[in-house]
N, C-alpha and C positions, 0 to 999 in steps of 0.2 A: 474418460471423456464421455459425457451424455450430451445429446440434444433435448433439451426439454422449452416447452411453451409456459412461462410465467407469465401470471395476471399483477398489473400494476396495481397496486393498492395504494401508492403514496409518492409522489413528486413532489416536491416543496425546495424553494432556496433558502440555503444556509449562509451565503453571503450574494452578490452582486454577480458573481459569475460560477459560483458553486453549488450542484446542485445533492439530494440527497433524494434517493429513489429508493421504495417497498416495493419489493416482488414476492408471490406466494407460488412455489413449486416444486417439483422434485429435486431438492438439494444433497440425494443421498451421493452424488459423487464428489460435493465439497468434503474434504478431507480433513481439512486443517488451514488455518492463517496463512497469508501471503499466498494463495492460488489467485488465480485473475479468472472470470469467465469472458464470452467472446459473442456481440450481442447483434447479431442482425437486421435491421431497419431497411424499410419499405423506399427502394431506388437506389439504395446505396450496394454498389460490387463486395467491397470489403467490410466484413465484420470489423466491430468497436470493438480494443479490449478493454476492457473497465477492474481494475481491482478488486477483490471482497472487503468489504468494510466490514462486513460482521454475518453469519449465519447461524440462525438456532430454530430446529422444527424447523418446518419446510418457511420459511421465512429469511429472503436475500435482501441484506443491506447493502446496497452501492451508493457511492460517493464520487461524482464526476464534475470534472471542470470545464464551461461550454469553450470550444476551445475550433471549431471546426462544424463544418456539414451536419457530421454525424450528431454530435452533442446540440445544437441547435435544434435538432428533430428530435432527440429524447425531451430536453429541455418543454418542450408545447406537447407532451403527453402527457393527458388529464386519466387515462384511463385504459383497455383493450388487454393487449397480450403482447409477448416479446419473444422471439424465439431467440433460445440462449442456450450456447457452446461451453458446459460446465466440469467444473474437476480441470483443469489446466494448470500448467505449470506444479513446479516442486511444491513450493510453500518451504514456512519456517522448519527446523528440525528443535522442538525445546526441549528436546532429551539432553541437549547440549548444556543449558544454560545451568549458572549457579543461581544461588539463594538471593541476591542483588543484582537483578538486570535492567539496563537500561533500554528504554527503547524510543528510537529517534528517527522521526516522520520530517520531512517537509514540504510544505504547499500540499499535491494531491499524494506525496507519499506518505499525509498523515492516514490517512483512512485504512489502511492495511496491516495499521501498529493497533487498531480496536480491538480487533479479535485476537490478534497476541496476546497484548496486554488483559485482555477477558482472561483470557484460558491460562494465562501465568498467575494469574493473580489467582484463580480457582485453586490453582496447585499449590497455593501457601506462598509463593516469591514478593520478597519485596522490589513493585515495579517504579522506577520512575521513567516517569515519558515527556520527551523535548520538544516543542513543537515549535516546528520555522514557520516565520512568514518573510512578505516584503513588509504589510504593513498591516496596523491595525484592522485596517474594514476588513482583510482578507480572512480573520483567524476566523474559526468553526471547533470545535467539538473539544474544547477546552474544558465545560464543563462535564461533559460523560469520561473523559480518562479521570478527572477528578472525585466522579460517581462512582466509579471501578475502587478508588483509594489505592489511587497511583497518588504519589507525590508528580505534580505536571508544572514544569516551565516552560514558559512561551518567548521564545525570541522572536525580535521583529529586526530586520535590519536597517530602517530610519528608527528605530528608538522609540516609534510612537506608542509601545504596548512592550512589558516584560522588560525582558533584557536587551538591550541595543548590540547588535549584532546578528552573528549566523548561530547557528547551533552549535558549531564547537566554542561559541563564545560561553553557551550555558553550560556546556558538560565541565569546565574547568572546577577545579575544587572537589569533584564529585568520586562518590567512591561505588565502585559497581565492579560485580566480576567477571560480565558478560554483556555484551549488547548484541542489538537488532536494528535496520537501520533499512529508510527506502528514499527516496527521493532523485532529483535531479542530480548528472555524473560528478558537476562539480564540489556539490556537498557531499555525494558519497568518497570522494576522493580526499579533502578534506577530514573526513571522520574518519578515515585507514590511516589519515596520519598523522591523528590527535590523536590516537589510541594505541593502547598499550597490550590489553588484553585481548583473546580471540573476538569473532563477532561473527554475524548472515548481513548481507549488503543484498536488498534487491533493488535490481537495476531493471529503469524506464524505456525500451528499446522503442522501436517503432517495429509495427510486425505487420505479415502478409497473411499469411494463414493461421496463425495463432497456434498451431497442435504440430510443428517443427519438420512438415513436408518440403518448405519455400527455399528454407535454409536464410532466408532474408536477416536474422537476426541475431548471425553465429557472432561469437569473441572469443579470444584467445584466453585462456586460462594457462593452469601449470601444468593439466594433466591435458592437454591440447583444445580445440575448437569445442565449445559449447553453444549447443540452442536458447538464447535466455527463454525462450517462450517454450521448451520443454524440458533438458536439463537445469532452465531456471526456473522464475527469474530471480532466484536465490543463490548465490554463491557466496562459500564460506571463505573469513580476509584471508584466509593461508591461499587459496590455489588464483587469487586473482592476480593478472597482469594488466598493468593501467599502459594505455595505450598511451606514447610520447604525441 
């Protein structure tokens, strides 16, 4: 974990309540895909954590949904600096995966299947990537997984874009021998059991301190109590336990 000060180089909306932020800074503690960093704003007690959408060179892609306090004061930043809590969380492991993986985002847990899908695809894999919505206006970055040469289906669940339905409605028919997978508990739970083969599930907790001192964001697993926000927020389907 670093604290480092990034300069804002780019705020712009990707749809009506999502936004896609440039930052330039020390990123040598980003690891690998699925880390989060932890982003502190001026009057706010509790740091954001915001997903990695992509990092290359000292250049941090985040991808947020205005959704609260916080993201409403990212949201009106034209410019300045950010102090940011980086390297967190496990991240994906792709030493795992085979030759066909699938990788499957929904709403803001698209933007953390970017840099997977980047860096699978670098490694020769052939990726395809799912991406849920509710609805059309919502969908974003359909065409850059498509830029990567993933094969990418888009499900909406009114039907009004792609495929009518949720993401396991796209995966059906599909042949993969490994996926990745982030989103809200209901579609992660959902995709554990429309699938057949292993997979990483990162789960969307709410967190206190982000680097696993609060204990605020344990779950029970198979090998006992896990921190999503430091033994995660990646856990593999074999040690998870879905809470009744």
């Amino acid at each position: 974990m670093k604290q480092s000060l990034f300069e804002i180089i780019e705020n712009r909306p990707l749809t009506d309540s999502v936004m896609l932020m440039k930052l330039k800074g020390d990123t040598s503690d980003i690891t690998g895909p699925g880390q989060f960093v932890n982003v502190k704003l001026d009057g706010l007690f509790l740091r954001r954590p915001i997903s990695v959408c992509d990092c290359q060179g000292d250049i941090l892609t985040l991808i947020y949904k205005v959704v609260g306090k916080g993201t409403e004061v990212m949201r009106e930043m034209t410019g300045g600096k950010l102090d940011i809590l980086t390297g967190l969380g496990n991240g994906y492991d792709m030493t795992k995966s085979g030759e066909s993986v699938l990788v499957i985002g929904g709403g803001v847990g698209v933007p953390p299947m970017y840099m997977l899908a980047r860096l699978l695809r670098e490694k020769g894999k052939k990726v395809t990537a799912i991406l849920g919505f509710n609805t059309k206006q919502e969908i974003f970055y359909e065409e850059e997984f498509k830029a990567l040469g993933c094969e990418t289906i888009v499900a909406t669940a009114d039907g009004s874009y792609g495929v009518k339905g949720f993401v396991t409605d796209a995966m059906k028919d599909l042949s993969y021998d490994y996926f990745y997978t982030c989103g809200p508990e209901p579609m992660l739970k959902a995709v554990y059991n429309a699938t057949e083969v292993s997979g990483q599930f990162s789960f969307e907790e709410r967190m206190g301190c982000g680097f696993g001192a609060c204990m605020g964001c344990s779950c029970k697993t198979l090998y006992g109590n896990k921190r999503i926000c430091k033994e995660g927020p990646v856990l593999v389907k074999e040690e998870i336990i879905w809470e009744k």
